[in-house]
Structure formats: C-alpha cells, structure tokens
C-alpha positions as CSV (number, residue, x, y, z in Angstrom):
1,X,0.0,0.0,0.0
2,X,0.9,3.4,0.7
3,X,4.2,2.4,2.6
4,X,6.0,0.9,-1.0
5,X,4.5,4.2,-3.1
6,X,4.0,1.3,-5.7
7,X,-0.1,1.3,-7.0
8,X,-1.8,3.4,-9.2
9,X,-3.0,6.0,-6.5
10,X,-0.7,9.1,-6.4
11,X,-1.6,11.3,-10.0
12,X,-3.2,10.1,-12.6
13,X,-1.4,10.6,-15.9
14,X,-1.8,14.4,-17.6
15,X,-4.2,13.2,-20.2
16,X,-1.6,15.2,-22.7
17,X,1.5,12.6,-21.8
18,X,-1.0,9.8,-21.8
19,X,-1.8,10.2,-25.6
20,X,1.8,11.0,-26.8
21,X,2.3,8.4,-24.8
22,X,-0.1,6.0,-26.6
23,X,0.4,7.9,-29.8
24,X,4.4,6.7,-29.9
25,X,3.4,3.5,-28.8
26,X,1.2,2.7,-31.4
27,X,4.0,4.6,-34.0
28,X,6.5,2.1,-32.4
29,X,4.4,-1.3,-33.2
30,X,3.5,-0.5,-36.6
31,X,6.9,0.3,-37.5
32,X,8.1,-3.2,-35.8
33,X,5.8,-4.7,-37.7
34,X,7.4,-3.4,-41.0
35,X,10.3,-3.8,-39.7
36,X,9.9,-7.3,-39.2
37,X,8.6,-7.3,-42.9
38,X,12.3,-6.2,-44.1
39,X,14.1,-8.7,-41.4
40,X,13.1,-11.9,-42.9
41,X,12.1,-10.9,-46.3
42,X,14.9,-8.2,-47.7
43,X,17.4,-8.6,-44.9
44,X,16.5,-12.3,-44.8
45,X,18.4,-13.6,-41.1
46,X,17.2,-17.1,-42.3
47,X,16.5,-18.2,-45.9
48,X,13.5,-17.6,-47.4
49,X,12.4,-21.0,-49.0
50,X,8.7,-20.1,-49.9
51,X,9.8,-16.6,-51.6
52,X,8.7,-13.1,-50.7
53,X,4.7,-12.9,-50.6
54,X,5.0,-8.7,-51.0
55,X,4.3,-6.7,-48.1
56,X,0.5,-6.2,-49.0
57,X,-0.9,-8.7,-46.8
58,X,1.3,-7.4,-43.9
59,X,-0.2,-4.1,-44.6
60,X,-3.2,-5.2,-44.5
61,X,-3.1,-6.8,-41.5
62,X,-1.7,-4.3,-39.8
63,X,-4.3,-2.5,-38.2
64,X,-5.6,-5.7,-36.6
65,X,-2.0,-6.1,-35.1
66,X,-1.5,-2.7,-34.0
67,X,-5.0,-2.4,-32.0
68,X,-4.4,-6.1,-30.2
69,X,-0.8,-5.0,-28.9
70,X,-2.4,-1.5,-27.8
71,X,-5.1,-3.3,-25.9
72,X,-2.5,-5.7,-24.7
73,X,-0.2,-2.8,-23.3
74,X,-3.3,-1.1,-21.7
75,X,-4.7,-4.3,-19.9
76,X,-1.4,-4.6,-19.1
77,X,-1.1,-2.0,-16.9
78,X,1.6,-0.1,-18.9
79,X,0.1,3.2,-18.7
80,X,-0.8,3.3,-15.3
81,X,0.7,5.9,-13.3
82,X,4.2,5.5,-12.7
83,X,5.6,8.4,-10.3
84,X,6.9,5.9,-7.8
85,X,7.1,2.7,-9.4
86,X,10.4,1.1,-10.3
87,X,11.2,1.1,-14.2
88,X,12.1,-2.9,-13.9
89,X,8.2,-2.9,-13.3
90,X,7.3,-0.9,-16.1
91,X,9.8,-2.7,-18.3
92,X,8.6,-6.7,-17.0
93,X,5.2,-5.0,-18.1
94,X,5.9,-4.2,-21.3
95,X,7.5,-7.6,-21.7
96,X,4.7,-9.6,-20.4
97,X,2.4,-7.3,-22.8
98,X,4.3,-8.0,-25.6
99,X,4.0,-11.7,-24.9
100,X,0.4,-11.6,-24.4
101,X,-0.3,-9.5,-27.5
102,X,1.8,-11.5,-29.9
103,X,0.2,-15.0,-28.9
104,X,-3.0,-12.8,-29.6
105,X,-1.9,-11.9,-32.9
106,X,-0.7,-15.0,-33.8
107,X,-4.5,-16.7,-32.5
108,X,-6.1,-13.8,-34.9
109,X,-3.7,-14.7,-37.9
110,X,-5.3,-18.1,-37.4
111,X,-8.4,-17.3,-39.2
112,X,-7.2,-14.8,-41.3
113,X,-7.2,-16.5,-44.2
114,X,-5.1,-14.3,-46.7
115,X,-1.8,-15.1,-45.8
116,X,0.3,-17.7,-43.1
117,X,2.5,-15.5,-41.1
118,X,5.5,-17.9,-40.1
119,X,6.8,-18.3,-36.6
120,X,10.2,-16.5,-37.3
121,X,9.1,-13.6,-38.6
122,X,5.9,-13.1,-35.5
123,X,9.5,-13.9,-33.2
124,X,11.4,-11.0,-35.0
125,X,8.1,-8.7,-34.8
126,X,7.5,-9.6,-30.8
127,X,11.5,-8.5,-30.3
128,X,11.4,-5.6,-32.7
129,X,8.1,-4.7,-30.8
130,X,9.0,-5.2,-27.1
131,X,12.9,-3.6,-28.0
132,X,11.1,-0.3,-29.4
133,X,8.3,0.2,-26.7
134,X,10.1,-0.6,-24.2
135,X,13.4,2.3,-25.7
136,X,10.8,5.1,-25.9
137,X,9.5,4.7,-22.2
138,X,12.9,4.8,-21.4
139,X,13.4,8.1,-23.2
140,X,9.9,9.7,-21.9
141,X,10.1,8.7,-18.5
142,X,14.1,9.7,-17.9
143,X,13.2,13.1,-19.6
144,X,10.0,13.2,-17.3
145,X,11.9,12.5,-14.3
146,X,15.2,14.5,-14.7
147,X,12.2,17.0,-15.3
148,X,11.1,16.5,-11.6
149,X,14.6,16.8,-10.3
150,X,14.9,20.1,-11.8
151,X,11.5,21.3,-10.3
152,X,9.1,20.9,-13.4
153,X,6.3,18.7,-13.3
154,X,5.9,18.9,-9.2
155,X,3.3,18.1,-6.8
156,X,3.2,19.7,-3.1
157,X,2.2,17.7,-0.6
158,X,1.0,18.7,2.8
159,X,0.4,15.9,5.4
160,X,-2.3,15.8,8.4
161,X,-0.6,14.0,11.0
162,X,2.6,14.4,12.7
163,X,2.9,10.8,14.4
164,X,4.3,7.4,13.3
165,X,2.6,7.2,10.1
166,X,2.8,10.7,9.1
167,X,6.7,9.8,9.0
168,X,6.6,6.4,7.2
169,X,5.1,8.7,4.9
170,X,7.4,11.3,4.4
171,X,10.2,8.7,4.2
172,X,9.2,7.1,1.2
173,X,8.9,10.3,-0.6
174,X,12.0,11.5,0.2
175,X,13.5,8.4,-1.1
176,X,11.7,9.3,-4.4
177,X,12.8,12.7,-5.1
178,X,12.4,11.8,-9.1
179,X,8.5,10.8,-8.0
180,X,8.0,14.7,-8.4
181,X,5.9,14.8,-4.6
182,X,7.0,17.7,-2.6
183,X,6.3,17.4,1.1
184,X,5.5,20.9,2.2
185,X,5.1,20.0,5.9
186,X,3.0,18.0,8.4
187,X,0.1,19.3,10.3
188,X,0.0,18.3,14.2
189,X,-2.3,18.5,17.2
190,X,-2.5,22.0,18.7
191,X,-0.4,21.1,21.6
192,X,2.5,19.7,19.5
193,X,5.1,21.9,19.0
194,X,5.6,23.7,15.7
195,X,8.8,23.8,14.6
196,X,9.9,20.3,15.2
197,X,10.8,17.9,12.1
198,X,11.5,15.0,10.5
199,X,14.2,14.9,7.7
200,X,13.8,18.2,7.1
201,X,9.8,18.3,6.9
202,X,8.8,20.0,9.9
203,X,5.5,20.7,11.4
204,X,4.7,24.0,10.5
205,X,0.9,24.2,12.3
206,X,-1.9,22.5,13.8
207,X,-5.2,20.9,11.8
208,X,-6.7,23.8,12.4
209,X,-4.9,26.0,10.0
210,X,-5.6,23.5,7.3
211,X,-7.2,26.0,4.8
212,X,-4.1,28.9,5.8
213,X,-1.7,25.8,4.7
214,X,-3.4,25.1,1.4
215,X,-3.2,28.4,0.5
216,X,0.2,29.4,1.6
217,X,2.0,26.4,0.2
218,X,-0.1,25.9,-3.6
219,X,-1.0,22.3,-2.0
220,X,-2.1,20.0,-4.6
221,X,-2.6,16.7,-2.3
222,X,-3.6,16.4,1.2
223,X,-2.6,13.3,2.8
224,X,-4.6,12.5,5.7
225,X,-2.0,10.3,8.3
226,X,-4.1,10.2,11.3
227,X,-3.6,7.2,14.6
228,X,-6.7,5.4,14.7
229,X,-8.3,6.6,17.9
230,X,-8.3,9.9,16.3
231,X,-11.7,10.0,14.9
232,X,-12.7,13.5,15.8
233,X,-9.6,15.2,14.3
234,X,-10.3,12.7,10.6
235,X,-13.8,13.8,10.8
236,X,-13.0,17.9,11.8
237,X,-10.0,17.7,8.8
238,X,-12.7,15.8,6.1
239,X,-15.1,18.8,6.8
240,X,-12.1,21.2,6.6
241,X,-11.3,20.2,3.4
242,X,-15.3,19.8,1.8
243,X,-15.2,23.1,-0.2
244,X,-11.1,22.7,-1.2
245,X,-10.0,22.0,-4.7
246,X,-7.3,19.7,-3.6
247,X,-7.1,15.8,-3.6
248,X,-7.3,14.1,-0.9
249,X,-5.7,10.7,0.4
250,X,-6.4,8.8,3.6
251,X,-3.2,7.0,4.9
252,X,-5.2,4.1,7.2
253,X,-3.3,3.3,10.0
254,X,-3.6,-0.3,9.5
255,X,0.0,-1.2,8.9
256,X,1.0,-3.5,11.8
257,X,-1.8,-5.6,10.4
258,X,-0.6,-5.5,7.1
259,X,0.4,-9.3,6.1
260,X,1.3,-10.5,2.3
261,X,1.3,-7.9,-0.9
262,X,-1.2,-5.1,0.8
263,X,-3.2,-3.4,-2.2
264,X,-6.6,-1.4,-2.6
265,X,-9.2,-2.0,-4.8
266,X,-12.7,-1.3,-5.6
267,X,-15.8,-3.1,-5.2
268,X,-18.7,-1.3,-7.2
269,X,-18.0,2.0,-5.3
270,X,-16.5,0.6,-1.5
271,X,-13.0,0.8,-1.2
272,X,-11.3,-3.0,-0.6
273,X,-8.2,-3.1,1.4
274,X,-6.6,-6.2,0.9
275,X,-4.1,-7.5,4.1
276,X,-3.0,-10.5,2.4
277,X,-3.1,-11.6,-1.1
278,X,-1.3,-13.9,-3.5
279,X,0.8,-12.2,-6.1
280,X,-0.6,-15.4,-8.5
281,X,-3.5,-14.9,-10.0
282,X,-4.8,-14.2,-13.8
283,X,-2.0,-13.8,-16.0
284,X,0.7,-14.0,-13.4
285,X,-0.6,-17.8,-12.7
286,X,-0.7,-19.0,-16.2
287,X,2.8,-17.4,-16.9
288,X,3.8,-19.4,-13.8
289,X,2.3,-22.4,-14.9
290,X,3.6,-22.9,-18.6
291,X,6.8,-21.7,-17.5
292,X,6.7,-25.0,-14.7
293,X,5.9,-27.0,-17.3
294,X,8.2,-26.4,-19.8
295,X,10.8,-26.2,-17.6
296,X,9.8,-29.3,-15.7
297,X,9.4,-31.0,-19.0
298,X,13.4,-29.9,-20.1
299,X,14.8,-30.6,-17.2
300,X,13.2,-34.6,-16.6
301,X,15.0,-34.8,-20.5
302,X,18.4,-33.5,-18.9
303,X,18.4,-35.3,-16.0
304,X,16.8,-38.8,-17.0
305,X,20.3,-40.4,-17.2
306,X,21.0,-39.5,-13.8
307,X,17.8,-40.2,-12.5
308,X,18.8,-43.8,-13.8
309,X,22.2,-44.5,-12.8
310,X,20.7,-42.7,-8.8
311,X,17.5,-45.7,-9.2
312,X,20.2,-48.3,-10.2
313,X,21.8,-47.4,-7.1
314,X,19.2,-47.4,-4.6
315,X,17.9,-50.8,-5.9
316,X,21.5,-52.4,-5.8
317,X,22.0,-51.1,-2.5
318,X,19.0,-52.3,-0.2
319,X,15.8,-53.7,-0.8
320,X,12.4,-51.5,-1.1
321,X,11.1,-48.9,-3.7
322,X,13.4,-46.4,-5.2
323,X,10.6,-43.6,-5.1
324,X,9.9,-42.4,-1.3
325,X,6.1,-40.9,-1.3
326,X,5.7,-38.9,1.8
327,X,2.7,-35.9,2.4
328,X,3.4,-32.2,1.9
329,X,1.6,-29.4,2.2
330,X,1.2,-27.3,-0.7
331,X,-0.7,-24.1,-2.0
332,X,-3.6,-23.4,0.0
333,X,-2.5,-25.7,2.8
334,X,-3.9,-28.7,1.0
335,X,-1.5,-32.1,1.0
336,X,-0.1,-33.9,-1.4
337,X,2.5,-36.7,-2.6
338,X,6.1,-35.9,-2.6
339,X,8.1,-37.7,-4.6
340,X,11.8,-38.3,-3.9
341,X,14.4,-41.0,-4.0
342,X,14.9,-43.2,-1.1
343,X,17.5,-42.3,0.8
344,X,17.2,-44.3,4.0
345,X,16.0,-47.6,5.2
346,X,12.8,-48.5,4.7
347,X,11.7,-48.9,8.5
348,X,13.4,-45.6,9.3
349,X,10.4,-44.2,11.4
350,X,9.0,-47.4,12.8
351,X,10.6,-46.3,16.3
352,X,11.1,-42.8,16.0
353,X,7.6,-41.4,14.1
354,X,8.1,-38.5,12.1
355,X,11.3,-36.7,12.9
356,X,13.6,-34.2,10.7
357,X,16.8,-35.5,9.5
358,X,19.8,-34.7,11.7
359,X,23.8,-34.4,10.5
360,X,25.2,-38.1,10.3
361,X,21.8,-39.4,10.5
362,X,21.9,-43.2,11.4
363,X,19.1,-44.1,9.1
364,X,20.7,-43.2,5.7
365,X,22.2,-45.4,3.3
366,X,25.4,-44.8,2.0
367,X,24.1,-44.5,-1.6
368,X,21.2,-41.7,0.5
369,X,24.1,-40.0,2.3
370,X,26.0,-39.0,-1.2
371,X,22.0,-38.2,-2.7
372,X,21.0,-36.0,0.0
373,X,24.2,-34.3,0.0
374,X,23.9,-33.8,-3.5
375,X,20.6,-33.0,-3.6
376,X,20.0,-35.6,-6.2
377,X,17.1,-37.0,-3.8
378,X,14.6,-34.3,-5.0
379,X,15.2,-35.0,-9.0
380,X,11.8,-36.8,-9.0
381,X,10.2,-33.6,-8.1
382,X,10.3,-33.0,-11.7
383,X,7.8,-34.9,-12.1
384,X,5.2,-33.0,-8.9
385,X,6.0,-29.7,-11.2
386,X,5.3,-31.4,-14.1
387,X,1.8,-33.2,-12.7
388,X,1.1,-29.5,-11.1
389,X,1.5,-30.2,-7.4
390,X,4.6,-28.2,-6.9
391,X,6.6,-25.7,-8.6
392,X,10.1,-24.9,-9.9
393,X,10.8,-22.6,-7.6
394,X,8.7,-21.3,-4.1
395,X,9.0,-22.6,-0.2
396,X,9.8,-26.2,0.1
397,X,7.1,-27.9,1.1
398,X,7.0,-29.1,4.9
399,X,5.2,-32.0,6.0
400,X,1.9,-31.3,7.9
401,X,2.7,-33.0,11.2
402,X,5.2,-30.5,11.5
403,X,3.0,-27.6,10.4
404,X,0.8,-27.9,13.1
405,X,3.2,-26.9,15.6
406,X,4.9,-24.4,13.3
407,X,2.0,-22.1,12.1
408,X,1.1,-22.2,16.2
409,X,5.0,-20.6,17.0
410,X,6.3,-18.9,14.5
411,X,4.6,-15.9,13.4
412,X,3.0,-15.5,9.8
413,X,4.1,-19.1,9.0
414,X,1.1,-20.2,7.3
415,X,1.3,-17.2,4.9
416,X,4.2,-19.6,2.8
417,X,1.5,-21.3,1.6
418,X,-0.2,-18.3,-0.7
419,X,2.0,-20.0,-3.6
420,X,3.0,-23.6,-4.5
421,X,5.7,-25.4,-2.7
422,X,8.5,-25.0,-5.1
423,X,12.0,-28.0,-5.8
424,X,14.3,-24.8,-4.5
425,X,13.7,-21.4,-3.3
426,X,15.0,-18.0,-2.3
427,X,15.7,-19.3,0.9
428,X,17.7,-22.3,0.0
429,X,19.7,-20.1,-2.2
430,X,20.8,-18.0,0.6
431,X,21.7,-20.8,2.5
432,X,18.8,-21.6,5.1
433,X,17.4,-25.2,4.6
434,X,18.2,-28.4,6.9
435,X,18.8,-27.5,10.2
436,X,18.7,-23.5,10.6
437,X,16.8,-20.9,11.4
438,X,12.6,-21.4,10.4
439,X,12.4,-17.5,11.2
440,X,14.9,-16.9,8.9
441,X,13.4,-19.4,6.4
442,X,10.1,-17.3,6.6
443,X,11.7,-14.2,6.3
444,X,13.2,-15.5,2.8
445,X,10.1,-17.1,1.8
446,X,7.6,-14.5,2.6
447,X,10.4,-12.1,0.7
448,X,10.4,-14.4,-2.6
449,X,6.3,-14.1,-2.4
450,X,6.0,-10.3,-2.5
451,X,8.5,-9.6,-5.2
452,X,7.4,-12.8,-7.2
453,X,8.6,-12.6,-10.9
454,X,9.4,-14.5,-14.0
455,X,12.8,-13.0,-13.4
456,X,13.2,-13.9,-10.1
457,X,12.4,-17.1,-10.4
458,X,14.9,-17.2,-13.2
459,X,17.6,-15.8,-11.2
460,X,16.9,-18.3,-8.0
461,X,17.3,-21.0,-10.8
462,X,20.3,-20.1,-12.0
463,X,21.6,-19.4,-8.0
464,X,20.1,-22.8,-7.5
465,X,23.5,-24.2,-9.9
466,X,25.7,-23.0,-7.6
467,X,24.7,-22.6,-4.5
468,X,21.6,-25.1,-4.3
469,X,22.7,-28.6,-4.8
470,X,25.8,-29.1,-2.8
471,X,25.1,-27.1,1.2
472,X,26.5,-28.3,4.4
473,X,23.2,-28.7,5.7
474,X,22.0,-30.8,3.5
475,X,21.6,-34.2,5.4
C-alpha cells in the first residue's frame, strides 16, 4: 500500500503525456511490424524458402495487429501511473504485454485466411516490438523524471498528521525525489510543538490552520495520516477540506496488520483493502504455470540419465522402492504426494515417528548420504512440477505434522502457503534449509512471495546451480 508508493494512487497521468504516450506507442508497433517485414524478407536472417509474398498482406493486417498489442499494453497496466514505481516494473510490463499480445496476434492470424505468417518472422516482430516500446518509455520517463529533479512537473504535498505514520510517509517520498511529490510539511495537534521535524519536513501548524496551509503552500494533495483513535480530528480535517480544490488521500493506520502484498481496490464503489493476497493470480498464474511445465518438461529430459544411474543405485543397495512418497503441504494448505528418492532404510520411522533429518543421521544409506548431500534426492520432483502439485521454484514444502506446531510458533508461517511449494527457493539459495533458522526461512520465503517474478524465479534457478545442490546442511 501506501508504505511501498507502488499502485496506481498518487496522480493520474496528464491526459496530454497519456496520448503522446499511446500515440508513440502505437508509432512504435506499426513500425516493428514493417520492420519485421524487411528482417526476414529483404534482410533475410534465415532463408527464405517459400519466396517473398510482398508486403501487402502485412499491410493489410496491420491494423488488426497494432489495436491487439495496444489493448495488450493497456490491460497490461503499462500506462498506469508510474511516479513511484520502479522502471524494472514498467519494463517486465511491457514484456509480459508483448507476450500476451503476440500470442493474440498470432490466435487472430489463425483465421485470417489471406496469408500464413510464419513463426520466425511473429518472433522478430514480438522482439522488434518489445525492444522499441520498451526504448521510448525509457526516453519519456528519464526526460519526465530529470524534469522533476529540476522542479518541473511537481506536486506539493501537505500531510495531516505528525505521528508514526505521518513519518513512514514522508520517508518514502524522500526516497523518491524523481517521483516529483514535494512534502510541504505535516500538520500536528494543537499542543504539539511547531517547529519540530523529521528529515527536514517540519511541522509548521496545527489541523486547524488546514485551509491557511493550502493556500500558503499551492498544496495540490492532502494526505490525511491520522492514529486510529483519532476520529474527531479525521472527521473535523474531512469537513475542513469539503469546499477545497485539492485531492485528498487517507493513509489508514492499519500497517501493523498488514500481512502479504497489501493493495486497494474497488468493489462497485466501497474501497477494498486487501491484508494478504497472492501475487498469482490471472496472467501471473498461467505465466507461472507454462513456465513450470516447460521447464519441468526440459529438465526430466536433462536429467533422465541421472535419475537412472541414482534408481540403479538405490535398488542395488537395499531392498524396497526407489521412489519415497511422503505428504506435503502445498498451496492453499492442501497435502499432497512428494516424490523423492529413497534415501534411508525402509523402516526408518517405525521407532522414532516423524522426525527431521539430523547431521550423520543413522538411518541413511550410503548410496542416500552422497544423494542427500547432493541434492540428487529431490530430482523426481520434476515430475510434482510437471503433474502441477509443486513448482520450480517457491518454499519447500514441509510435512503437515510439522506444520501444526509451526503455524502455532512462529509468526506468519502459514502465509508460505499463498503459492506452491517449489524443488528450490529463495531461501535455499541464501543458504537456510536443513537445520537453521525457520524464522529466517520465513523471512526469505515471505520475501520471494512479494517480489514474485518471472525474473526472479529465473535468477533463483540459475543461483540454485551454484549454490543449491551441494550445502552443508543438506543431510
């Protein structure tokens, strides 16, 4: 919410920069789409076997193409306001836009009968296309934002409050100077002292000269950051403010209760606040999904001869299956079958019941110790990614014995389970699994579900090579 400056609820666009915006936008796909044209056809990056059809039915396809990608960008969420956002947001938008409008152009090509656009060529128009809009947001939003730093293009903020939340506030705009917000000062009760501030915001009155403030400062926004208990000051500052051409935001003091990726939304006309959501839902799930199922589907190819010679083993060692199936819990808290190679003896919890794995574990067989070391064990998780149970990469799934007595002592535990249990994680990555720290664990995993990405989960993958298999708690 307010405390990350990252939704749609701070300006909207000038409705001026929204259409040039657009306007370049929509310049930018139609010239990829040419572009593409002259890239296989004239430039011709990989031969042309069926000849050159002529650009005419590219042209006249054109304006089919160009209105699906601009609908694609918009749904999107590419022109949202972006005063405080990140540009890696902006620019994972674009790219998932591009993505989404290409497959649509490519499902609309389908039935258009005229001409059969090859795969190539709608590859070298998606690049061309994502490449170009993302460059000109680049250019427009560092010239908009070196703007800001310069003093163009401001707003001035005054803030009602002078407490706790009042200050979260005026921290996160002064770590985004190039947002273009200008805190003019906070507004205290009548018996704090004027004068006093907070990173050089100081409180220059008292609620009561609200309307002097406005005035004296050319306020554009009034944010209201008021404790809870203070009902009579939200409802004296709300009247203050009934005949005042300003906007006005309300800072809720809910933030200790604040849980998983806090957002507002509308419900036809009420105001949602949401404490704890997924971040996979809609687009983001199916992304997710395909992405877990190609990968899973690549990497049971890579691995199969090691998944052999490791089942070869097992069964040459001892007696009993190859494939351990033990209960996990999973998205949603719901349980389900783990698959993993055996790496200890079959009886292993007749007399001890379900116990974690401790360092030079009796149980193991030499043939588990080197597999659990390794982490060659979990290779059959492939094949939960694969049948949808569990992901590539989220929390590793714990079993639901011991759940019960960890959601009850450790705080926000059960909140691991707003995504899929995943092979590795951010937290193995960095080193906590086996034996260490659950807080810690939570920390990381709760981390991993609020800045989920396609990147991310890339970039744990590619951590998971070096860091993930071999770990001296691994036992």
């Amino acid at each position: 919410m307010l405390y990350r400056l990252n939704i749609p609820m701070l300006k909207k666009h000038n409705q001026l920069f929204l259409s040039l915006m657009m306007a370049a936008d929509f310049a930018v796909v139609v010239l990829a789409w040419v572009g593409a044209y002259h890239l296989r056809f004239t430039v011709e990056v990989a031969p042309v076997l069926k000849g050159d059809p002529g650009i005419g039915p590219y042209l006249r396809f054109l304006p089919v193409v160009a209105a699906v990608w601009m609908i694609a960008l918009w749904m999107g969420g590419v022109y949202q306001p972006m005063r405080a956002d990140s540009r890696f947001h902006e620019y994972w938008r674009i790219l998932r836009a591009g993505v989404i409008g290409t497959v649509m152009v490519m499902a609309a090509a389908f039935t258009y009968r005229e001409h059969e656009y090859s795969r190539l060529f709608m590859g070298l128009f998606w690049l061309c296309g994502t490449v170009g809009v993302t460059a000109s947001h680049i250019v427009v939003r560092t010239m908009l934002r070196e703007m800001r730093r310069r003093g163009h293009n401001l707003r001035y903020i005054l803030i009602v409050g002078a407490g706790d939340l009042a200050r979260r506030l005026v921290e996160n705009f002064s770590r985004h100077p190039e947002s273009g917000m200008v805190v003019v000062g906070m507004l205290g009760d009548a018996e704090e002292e004027a004068g006093s501030e907070y990173l050089g915001v100081k409180v220059i009155g008292a609620v009561e000269g609200l309307k002097e403030m406005i005035r004296r400062h050319g306020v554009d926004q009034i944010f209201i950051a008021l404790p809870r208990h203070a009902h009579d000051r939200l409802e004296k500052t709300l009247r203050m403010l009934d005949d005042e051409m300003v906007d006005v935001k309300l800072a809720p003091d809910i933030m200790e209760f604040m849980r998983l990726n806090p957002s507002v939304e509308d419900f036809d006309g009420i105001p949602i606040v949401s404490l704890t959501e997924s971040p996979l839902y809609g687009w983001n799930s199916l992304l997710k999904r395909v992405f877990d199922i190609i990968g899973s589907m690549a990497l049971i190819t890579l691995t199969a001869p090691v998944m052999a010679a490791v089942a070869l083993a097992i069964r040459r060692e001892s007696r009993g299956p190859v494939i351990f199936r033990q209960e996990r819990m999973s998205l949603g808290g719901e349980p389900f079958t783990i698959y993993k190679f055996r790496s200890m003896r079959v009886d292993a919890e007749v007399h001890t019941g379900a116990v974690w794995a401790t360092q030079n574990d009796p149980r193991r067989t030499r043939v588990g110790e080197f597999i659990r070391a390794t982490s060659l064990d979990e290779l059959p998780q492939f094949f939960n990614v694969l049948e949808g149970s569990m992901s590539l990469v989220g929390p590793r799934p714990e079993r639901p014995v011991f759940v019960e007595g960890f959601k009850n002592g450790i705080p926000r535990y059960m909140l691991r389970h707003k995504v899929k249990a995943g092979i590795t994680g951010w937290a193995q990555v960095n080193g906590w699994r086996g034996d260490t720290s659950l807080e810690k664990r939570i920390e990381f995993d709760l981390y991993y579900i609020e800045n989920w990405s396609l990147l991310f989960d890339l970039k744990i993958l590619w951590l998971t090579l070096w860091r993930g298999f071999i770990n001296k708690n691994a036992y």
